[in-house]
N, C-alpha and C positions, 0 to 999 in steps of 0.2 A: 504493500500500500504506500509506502515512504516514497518507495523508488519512483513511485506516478508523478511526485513533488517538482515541479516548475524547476524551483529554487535548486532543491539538492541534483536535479538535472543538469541545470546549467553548471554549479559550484563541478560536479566531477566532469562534464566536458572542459573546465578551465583546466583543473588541474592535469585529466589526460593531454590535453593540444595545447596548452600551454603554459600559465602558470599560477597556482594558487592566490603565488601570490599579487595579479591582477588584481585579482575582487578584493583585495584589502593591503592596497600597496602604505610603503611607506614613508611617511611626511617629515623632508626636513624643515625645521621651521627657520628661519636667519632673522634674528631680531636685530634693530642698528635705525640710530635716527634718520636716517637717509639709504637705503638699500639700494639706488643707482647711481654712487661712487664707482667709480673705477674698482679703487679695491677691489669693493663685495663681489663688483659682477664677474673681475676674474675670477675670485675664488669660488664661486657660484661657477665658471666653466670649468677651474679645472675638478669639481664636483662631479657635475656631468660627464668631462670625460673619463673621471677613474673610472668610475659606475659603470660608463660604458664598455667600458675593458673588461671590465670582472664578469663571470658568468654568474654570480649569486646573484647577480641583477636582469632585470628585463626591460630597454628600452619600449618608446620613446620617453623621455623624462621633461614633465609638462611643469614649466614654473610660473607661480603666477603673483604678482608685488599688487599690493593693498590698496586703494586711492590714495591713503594718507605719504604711503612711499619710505614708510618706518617698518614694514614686514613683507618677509619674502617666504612662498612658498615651492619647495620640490617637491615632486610627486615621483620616486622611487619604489617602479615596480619590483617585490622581490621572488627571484627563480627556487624553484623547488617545495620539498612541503613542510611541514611544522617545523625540523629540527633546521633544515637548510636556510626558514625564513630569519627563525628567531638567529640561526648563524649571522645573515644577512647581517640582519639590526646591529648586533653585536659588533660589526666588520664595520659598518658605520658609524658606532660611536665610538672606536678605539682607533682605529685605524682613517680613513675615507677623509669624515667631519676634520676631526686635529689636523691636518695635514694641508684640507685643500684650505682651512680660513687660518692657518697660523699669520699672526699678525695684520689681522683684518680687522680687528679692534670689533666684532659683529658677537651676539649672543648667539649658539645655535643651539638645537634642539632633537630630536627625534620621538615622532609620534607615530601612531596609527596603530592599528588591533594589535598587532605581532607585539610593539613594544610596549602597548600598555599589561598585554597579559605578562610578557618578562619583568617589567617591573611589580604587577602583581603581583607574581609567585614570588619576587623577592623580596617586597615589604613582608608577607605572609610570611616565608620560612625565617624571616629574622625574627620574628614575635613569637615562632615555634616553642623556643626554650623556657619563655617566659609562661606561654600557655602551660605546656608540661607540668612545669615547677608548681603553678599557683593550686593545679587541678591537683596535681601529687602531695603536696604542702597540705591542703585542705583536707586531704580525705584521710593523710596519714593521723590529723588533730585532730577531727572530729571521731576515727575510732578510738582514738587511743581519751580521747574523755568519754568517749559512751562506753567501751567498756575495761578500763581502769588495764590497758597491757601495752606495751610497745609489741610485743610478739606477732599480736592477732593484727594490729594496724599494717607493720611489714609485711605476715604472710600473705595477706589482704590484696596488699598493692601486687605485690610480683604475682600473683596466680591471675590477679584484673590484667594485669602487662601481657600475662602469654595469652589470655582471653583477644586481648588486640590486633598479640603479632599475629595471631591465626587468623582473623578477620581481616588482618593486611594482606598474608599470604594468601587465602582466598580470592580476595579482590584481584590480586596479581596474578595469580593463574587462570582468573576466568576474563576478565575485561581485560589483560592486558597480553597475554598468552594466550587466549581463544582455548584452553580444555573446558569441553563442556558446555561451551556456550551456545554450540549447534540444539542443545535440547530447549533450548529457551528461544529456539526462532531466530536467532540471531547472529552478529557477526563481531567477532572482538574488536573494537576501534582501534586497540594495542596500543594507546597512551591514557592516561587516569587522569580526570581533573586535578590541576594544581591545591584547590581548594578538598578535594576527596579527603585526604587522609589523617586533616585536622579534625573535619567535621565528623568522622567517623571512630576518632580517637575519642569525643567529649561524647557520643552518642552510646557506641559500646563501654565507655568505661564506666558513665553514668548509670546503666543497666546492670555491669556486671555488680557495681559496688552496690547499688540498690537489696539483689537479693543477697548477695552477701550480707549484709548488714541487718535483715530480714531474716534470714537461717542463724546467724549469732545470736541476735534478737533471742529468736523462740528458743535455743539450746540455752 
């Protein structure tokens, strides 16, 4: 029924005959009170033509300056699929960007889908630790004042941890290695949401330590 979808019709003809990353290419942004100095705009070509040299790219590269003439935009289509785009991005804010505006006095930037979910995931896994610690913190205090042991709080927590890693493992071998997933109708996409494995961490720990706490309770 999916596959009737317009949308996901067109998205996999992109990605067979050309390239993903057409339908969500990526935006260099060039801030600078005056964007048609000399400067910017050669370093705005020589932009253009690294980008055009590299194959993680996919011309034509469509730029377009603002009325006010204080913002310039690139339109940076990127070749290949999810790991090759966010490569892309990556190649253009280390490498590409520093290089072509060094000493162009200009602010630049880089947006668009690819680079907002890479910095997603990377706001997110910095907060990881802090998530972990507060959720582990809490649940180790609260048993250990309801029922007067450090023993039961520890055993607690590590038996909730392997209840997780198997519902990691899980998740990994069926949406991400495709076992099994043929019985479910379906097809492994073979990458996991960035956001999966937090949300899954507070969901399963919160459940396991429930009845845990629930079977101490009654014993």
């Amino acid at each position: 029924l999916h596959d009737a979808v317009d949308a996901k019709q067109t998205v996999q003809l992109l990605e067979e005959h050309f390239s993903g990353g057409l339908a969500a290419p990526a935006m260099v942004v060039v801030d600078a009170p005056d964007v048609t100095v000399p400067e910017i705009q050669d370093s705005v070509a020589r932009l253009v033509e690294r980008v055009g040299q590299d194959s993680a790219f996919v011309g034509p590269f469509e730029t377009v300056v603002n009325p006010a003439g204080d913002l310039l935009l690139v339109r940076v289509a990127l070749a290949g699929d999810r790991e090759a785009a966010e490569s892309g991005v990556e190649l253009l804010r280390n490498e590409v960007i520093p290089e072509a505006f060094d000493d162009s006095g200009a602010q630049t930037y880089v947006t668009g889908m690819t680079a907002v979910s890479i910095d997603f995931t990377d706001a997110m896994y910095k907060s990881v630790p802090y998530v972990f610690g507060f959720v582990l913190g809490l649940a180790f205090l609260l048993l250990m004042l309801m029922f007067r042991s450090i023993v039961i709080p520890v055993k607690a927590i590590l038996l909730n941890l392997l209840s997780v890693a198997s519902a990691f493992g899980v998740l990994v071998m069926v949406f991400q290695w495709g076992w099994g997933i043929s019985l479910l109708g379906s097809e492994a996409p073979g990458v996991i949401g960035s956001w999966m494995p937090v949300i899954l961490f507070a969901i399963v720990f919160g459940l396991s330590m429930d009845y845990h706490m629930l079977l101490l309770n009654r014993i």
